[in-house]
C-alpha positions as CSV (number, residue, x, y, z in Angstrom):
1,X,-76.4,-12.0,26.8
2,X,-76.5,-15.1,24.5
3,X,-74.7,-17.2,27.0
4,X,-77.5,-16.1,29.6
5,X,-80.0,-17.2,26.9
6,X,-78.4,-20.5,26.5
7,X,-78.3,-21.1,30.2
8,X,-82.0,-21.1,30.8
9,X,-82.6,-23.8,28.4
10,X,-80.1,-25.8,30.1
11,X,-81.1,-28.9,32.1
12,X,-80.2,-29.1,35.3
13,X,-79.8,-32.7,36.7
14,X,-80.7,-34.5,40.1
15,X,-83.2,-31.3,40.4
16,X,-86.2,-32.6,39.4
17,X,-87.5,-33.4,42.1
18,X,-87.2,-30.9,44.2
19,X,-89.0,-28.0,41.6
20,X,-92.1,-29.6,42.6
21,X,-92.1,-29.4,45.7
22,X,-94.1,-26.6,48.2
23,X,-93.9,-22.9,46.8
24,X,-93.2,-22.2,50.2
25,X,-89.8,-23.3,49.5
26,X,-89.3,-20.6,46.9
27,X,-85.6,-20.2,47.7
28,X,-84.9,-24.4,47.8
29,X,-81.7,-25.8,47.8
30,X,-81.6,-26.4,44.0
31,X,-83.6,-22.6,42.6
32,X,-80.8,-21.5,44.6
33,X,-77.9,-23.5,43.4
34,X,-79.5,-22.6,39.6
35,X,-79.2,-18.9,40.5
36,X,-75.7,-19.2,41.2
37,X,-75.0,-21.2,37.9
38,X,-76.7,-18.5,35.9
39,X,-75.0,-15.5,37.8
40,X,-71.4,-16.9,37.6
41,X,-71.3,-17.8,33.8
42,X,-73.5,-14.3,32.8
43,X,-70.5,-12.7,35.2
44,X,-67.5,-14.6,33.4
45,X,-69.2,-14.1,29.7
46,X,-69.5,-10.0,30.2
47,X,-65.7,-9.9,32.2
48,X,-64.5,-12.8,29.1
49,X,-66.2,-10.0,26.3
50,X,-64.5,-6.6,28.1
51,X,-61.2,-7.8,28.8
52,X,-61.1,-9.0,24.9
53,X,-62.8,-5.6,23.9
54,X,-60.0,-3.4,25.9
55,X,-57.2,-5.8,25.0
56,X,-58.1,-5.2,21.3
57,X,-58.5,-1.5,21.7
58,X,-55.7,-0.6,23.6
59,X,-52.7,1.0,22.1
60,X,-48.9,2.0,23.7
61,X,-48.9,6.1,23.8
62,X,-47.3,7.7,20.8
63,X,-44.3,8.7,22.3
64,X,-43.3,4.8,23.4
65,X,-44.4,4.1,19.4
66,X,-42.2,6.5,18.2
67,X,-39.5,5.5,20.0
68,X,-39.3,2.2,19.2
69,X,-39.8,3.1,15.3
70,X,-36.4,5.0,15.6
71,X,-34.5,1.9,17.1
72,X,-36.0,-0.7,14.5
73,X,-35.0,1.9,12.1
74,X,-31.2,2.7,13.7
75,X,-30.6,-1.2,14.1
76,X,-31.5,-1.5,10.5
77,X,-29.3,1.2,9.4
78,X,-26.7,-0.1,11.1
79,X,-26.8,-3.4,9.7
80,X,-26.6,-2.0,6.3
81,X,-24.2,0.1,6.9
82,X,-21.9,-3.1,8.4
83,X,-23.0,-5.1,5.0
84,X,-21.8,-2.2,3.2
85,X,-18.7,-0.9,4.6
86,X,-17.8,-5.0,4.3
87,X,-18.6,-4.8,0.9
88,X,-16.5,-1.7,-0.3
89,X,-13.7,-2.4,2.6
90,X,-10.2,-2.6,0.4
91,X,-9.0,-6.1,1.4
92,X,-5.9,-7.4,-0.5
93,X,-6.3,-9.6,-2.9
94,X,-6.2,-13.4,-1.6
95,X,-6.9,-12.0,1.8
96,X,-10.8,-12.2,2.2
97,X,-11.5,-15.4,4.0
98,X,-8.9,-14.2,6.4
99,X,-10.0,-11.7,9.2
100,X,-9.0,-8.1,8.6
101,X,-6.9,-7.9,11.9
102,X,-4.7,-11.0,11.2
103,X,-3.8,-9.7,7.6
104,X,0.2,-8.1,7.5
105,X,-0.1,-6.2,4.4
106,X,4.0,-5.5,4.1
107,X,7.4,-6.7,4.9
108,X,10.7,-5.4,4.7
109,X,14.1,-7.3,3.9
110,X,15.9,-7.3,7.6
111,X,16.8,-10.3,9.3
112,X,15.6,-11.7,12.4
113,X,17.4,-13.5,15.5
114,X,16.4,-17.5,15.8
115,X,15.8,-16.9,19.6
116,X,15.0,-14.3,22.2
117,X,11.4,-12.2,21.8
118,X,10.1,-11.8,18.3
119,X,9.3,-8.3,19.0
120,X,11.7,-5.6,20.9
121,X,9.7,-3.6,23.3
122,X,9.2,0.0,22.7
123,X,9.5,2.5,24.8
124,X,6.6,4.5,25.6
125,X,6.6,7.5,23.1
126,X,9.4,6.0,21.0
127,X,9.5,7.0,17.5
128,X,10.7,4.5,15.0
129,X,13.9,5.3,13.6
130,X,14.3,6.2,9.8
131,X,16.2,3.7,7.9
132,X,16.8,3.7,4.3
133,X,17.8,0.7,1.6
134,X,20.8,0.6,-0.3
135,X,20.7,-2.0,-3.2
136,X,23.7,-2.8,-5.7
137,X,24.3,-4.9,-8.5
138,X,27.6,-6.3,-8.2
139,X,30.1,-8.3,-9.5
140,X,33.7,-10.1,-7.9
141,X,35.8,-7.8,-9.8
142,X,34.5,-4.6,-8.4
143,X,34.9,-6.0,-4.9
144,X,37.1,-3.6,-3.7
145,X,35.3,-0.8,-5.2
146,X,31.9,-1.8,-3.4
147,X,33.5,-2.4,0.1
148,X,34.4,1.7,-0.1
149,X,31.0,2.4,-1.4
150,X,29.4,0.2,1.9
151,X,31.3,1.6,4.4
152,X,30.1,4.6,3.7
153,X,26.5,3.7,4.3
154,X,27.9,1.3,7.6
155,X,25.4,3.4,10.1
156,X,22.7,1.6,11.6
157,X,20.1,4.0,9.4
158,X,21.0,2.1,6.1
159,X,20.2,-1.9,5.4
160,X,22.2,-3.4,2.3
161,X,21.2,-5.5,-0.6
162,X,23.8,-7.3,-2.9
163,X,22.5,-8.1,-6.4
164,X,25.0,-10.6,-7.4
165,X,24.9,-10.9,-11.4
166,X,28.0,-13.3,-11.6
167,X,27.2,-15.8,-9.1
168,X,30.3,-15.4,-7.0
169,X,28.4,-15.2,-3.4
170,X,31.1,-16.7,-1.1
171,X,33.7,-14.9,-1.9
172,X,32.2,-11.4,-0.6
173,X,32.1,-13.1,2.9
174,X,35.7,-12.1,4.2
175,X,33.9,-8.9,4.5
176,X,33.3,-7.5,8.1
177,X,29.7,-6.2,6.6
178,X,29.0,-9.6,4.7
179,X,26.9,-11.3,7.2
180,X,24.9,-8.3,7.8
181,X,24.0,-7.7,4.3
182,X,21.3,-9.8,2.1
183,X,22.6,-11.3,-0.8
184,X,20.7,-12.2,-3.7
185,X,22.3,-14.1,-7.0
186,X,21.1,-14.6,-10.6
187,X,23.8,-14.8,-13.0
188,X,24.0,-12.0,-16.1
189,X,21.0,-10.2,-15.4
190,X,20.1,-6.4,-14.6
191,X,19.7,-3.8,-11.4
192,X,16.4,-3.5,-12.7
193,X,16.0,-7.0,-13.1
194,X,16.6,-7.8,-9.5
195,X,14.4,-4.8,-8.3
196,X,11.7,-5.6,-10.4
197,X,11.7,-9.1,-8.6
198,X,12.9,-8.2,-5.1
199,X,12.2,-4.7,-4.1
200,X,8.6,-4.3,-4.7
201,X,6.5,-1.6,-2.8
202,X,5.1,-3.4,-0.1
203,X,8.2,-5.1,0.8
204,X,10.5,-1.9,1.1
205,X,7.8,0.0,2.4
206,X,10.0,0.4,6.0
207,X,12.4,2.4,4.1
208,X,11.8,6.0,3.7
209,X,14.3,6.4,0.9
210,X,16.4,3.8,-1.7
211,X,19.4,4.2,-3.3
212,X,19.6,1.8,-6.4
213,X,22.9,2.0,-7.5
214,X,25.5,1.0,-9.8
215,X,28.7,-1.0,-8.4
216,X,31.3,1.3,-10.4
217,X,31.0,4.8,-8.5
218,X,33.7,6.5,-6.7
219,X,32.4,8.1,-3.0
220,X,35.3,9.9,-1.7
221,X,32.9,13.2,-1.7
222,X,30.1,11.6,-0.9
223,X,28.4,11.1,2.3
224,X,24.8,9.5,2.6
225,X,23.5,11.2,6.1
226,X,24.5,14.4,4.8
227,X,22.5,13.5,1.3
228,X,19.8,12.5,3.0
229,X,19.3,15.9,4.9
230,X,19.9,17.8,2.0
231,X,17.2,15.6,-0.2
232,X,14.7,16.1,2.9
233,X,15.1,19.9,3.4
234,X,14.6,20.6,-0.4
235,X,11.7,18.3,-0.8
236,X,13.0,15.8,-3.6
237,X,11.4,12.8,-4.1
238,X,13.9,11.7,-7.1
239,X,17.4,12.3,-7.1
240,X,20.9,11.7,-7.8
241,X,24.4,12.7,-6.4
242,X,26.3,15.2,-8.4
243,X,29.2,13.9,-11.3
244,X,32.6,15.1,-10.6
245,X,32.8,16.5,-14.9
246,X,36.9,16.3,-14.1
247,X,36.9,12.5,-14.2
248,X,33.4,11.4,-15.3
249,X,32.3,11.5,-18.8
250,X,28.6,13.2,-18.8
251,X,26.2,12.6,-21.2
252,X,24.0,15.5,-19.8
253,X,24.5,18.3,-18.4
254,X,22.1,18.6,-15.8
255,X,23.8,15.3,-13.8
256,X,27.1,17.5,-13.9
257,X,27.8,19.3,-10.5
258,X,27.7,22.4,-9.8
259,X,30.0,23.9,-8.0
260,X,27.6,26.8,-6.6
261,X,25.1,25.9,-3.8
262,X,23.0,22.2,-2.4
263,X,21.0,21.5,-5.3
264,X,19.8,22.3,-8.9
265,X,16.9,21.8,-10.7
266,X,17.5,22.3,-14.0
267,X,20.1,23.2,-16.7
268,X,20.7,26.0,-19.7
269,X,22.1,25.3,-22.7
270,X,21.7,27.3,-25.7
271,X,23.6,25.4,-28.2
272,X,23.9,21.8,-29.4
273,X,21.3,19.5,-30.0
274,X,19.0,19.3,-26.1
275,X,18.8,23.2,-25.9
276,X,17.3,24.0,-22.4
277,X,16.3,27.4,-21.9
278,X,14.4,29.3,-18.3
279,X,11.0,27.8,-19.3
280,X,12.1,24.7,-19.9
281,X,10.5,21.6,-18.6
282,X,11.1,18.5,-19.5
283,X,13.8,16.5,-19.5
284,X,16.8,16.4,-20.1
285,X,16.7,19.8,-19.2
286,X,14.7,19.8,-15.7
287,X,13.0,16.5,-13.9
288,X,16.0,14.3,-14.9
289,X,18.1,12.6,-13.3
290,X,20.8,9.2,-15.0
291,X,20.0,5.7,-13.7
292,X,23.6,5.0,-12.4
293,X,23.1,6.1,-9.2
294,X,19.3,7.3,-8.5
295,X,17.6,7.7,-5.1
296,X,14.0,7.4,-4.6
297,X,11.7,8.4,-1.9
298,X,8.7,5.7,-0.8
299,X,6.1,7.4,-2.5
300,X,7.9,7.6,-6.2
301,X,9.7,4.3,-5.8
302,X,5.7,2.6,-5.3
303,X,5.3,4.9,-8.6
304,X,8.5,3.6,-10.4
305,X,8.6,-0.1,-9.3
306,X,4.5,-0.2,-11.1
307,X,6.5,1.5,-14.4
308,X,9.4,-0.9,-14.3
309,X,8.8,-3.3,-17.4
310,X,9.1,-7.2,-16.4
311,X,11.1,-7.8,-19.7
312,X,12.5,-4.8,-20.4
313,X,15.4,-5.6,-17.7
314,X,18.0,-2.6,-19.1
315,X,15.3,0.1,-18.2
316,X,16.6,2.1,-21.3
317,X,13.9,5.5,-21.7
318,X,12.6,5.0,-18.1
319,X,15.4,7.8,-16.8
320,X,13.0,9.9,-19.4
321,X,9.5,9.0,-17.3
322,X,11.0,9.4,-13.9
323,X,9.4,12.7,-13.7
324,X,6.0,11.5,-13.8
325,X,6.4,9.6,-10.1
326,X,7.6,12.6,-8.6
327,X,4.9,13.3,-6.8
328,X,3.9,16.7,-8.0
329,X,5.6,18.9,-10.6
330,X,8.8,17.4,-11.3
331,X,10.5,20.8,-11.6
332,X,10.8,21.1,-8.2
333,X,10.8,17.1,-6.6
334,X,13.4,16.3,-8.6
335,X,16.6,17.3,-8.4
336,X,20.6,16.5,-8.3
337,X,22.8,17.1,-5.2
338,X,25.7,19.3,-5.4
339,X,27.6,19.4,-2.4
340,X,27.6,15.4,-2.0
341,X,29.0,14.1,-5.2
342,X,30.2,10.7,-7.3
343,X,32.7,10.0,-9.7
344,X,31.2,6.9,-12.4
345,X,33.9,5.0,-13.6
346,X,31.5,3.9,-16.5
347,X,32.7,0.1,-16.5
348,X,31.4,-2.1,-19.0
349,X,30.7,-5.0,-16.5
350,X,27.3,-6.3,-18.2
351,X,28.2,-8.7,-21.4
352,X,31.9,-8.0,-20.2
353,X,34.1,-11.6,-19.5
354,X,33.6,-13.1,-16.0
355,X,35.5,-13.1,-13.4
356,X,36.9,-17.1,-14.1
357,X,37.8,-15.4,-17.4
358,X,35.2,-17.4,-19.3
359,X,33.4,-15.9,-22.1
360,X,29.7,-14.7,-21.2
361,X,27.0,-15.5,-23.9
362,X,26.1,-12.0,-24.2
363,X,29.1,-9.6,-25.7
364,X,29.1,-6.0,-24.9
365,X,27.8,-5.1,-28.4
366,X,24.6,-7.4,-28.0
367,X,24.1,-5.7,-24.8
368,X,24.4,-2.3,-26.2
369,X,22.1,-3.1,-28.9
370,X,19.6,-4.8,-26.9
371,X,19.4,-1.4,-24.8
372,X,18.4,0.3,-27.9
373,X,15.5,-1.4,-28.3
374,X,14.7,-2.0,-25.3
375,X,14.0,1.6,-25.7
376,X,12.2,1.7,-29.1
377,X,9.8,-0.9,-27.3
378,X,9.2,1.4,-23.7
379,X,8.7,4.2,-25.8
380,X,6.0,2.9,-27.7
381,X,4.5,0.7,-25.0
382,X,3.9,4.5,-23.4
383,X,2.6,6.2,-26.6
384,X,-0.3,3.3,-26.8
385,X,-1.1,3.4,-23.1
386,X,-1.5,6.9,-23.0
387,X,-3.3,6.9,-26.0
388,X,-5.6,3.8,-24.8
389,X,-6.4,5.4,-20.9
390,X,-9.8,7.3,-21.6
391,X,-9.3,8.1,-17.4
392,X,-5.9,9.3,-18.0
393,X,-4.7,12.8,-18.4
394,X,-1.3,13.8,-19.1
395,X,0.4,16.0,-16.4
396,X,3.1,17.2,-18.5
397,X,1.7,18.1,-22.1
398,X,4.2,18.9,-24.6
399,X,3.4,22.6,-25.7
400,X,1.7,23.1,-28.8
401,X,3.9,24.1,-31.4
């Protein structure tokens, strides 16, 4: 209504005239056009005022409000879900500005072919064939002694490692196996140093078991496929062949065969200084095996690789700890294999003369001393972790006395 009161105070030009004119033209030309005028904006100004008031009143139904709450709500959920699981997601370290798809986590040590595809093709429901890793520290003079110990593990379920601590590489190639194996050479240094170096976790991780063994071991009665089995069907994660007692010299008893059954666990021994009784268990009466010849299953090798010391490279005292990566109680994971069995020559190779008959810088005293405390050093290195770890709790506590 205030534009209708505006509009009668408006002048309406060129009509003049004509308002004075007869009143028997009441309905002239321009009281008519001035009608018009006034009905059509008093029209527009009440439709202009409704359309604002029901535009400004009108609300969706509850249902469609509703509805569209939940999916702000969902999409926002979402998104922080995304930010969060991005936030907590385990990528390895060095890998984040990388995409998570293009990241290969692992390797393994076989060789590849320079042409052809990079990838064989699988069959459909193909399962991948177990393999398993045998790695040896060897020298030229036990040549002959490692080819036996090779052939033995020549089946296409074994890969080979040579750890060569006297630098003679070349010389190993007349070997029929030579160019299939990977050789590796530092000269006068451990086993353990090499696996320390070259065998960690994520690059052995294709290998369900690995044998880490010493050059110097007789396998006439020993067959690995046959191990194997065994090691699988009994559930040991650590282990070690058997030692012929009738021409190796044991230090303990539990690594000697026995001559009744697979597999045993632990030993008794009532006299001398390690007495071992039926509740026994630690070592060296149960969860012990010797680190001449010791086979490891992927899950405690991961374990035993973390516990290998970087410059402790004789390993002296780990043998003692090896019960702690045997994934559950190492009474029954780990074990020593009866019916496939070694003889260990026990050759004093390391700090021995090499094979040009030179004299090494390191005589076989100075390596048997640095042994010893090499172990004085473990040992207390594991006393002051354990003591330090306020999240760790010993598995095997020593009874109370």
């Amino acid at each position: 209504m205030v534009f209708a009161g505006n509009l009668w105070k408006m002048k309406l030009p060129n009509c003049g005239p004509l308002l004075h004119e007869s009143s028997s033209r009441r309905l002239s030309f321009c009281n008519l056009l001035s009608a018009l005028c006034i009905l059509l904006f008093i029209g527009t100004a009440f439709i202009t005022f409704g359309y604002k008031e029901k535009v400004s009143t009108w609300e969706p139904p509850k249902s469609i409000r509703t509805q569209e709450s939940n999916v702000l709500q969902t999409t926002m959920s979402i998104q922080i879900t995304d930010t969060n699981s991005c936030k907590t997601r385990c990528d390895p370290s060095g890998s984040e500005p990388l995409p998570k798809g293009i990241v290969t986590k692992t390797s393994d040590l076989e060789m590849r072919s320079l042409g052809g595809s990079p990838r064989s093709p699988k069959k459909k429901g193909h399962k991948k064939a177990s393999k398993s890793l045998l790695a040896i520290a060897v020298g030229i003079k036990q040549k002959e002694v490692v080819d036996r110990i090779v052939k033995k593990f020549s089946s296409s379920n074994f890969s080979l490692v040579l750890f060569h601590y006297d630098g003679f590489v070349n010389e190993w190639s007349e070997l029929p196996w030579s160019d299939n194996a990977l050789h590796i050479s530092a000269t006068n240094q451990t086993k353990w140093w090499f696996a320390k170096r070259f065998l960690h976790p994520d690059i052995v991780t294709e290998y369900d078991y690995v044998f880490l063994w010493d050059e110097d071991l007789d396998v006439e009665h020993f067959d690995p496929n046959r191990y194997l089995s065994i090691v699988r069907r009994e559930g040991l994660e650590i282990s070690q062949p058997g030692l012929d007692t009738s021409k190796t010299p044991v230090h303990y008893r539990i690594t000697a065969r026995q001559r009744k059954g697979d597999v045993h666990r632990r030993v008794y021994q009532t006299n001398g200084g390690a007495r071992c009784y039926w509740n026994s268990t630690a070592p060296p009466c149960t969860g012990w095996v010797e680190m001449m010849a010791p086979v490891f299953s992927r899950a405690s090798w991961r374990c035993v690789w973390h516990m290998i010391q970087n410059d402790l490279i004789h390993a002296w005292g780990l043998d003692k700890m090896l019960g702690y990566c045997a994934q559950g109680d190492r009474t029954k994971t780990v074990g020593v294999v009866d019916s496939e069995y070694i003889i260990h020559k026990g050759l004093p190779t390391l700090g021995a003369r090499g094979a040009s008959g030179s004299s090494t810088k390191n005589s076989r005293l100075a390596v048997r001393q640095r042994s010893y405390v090499e172990q004085e050093i473990f040992k207390n290195r594991w006393e002051k972790a354990a003591a330090e770890d306020q999240c760790w709790a010993d598995p095997f506590p020593e009874p109370s006395m």
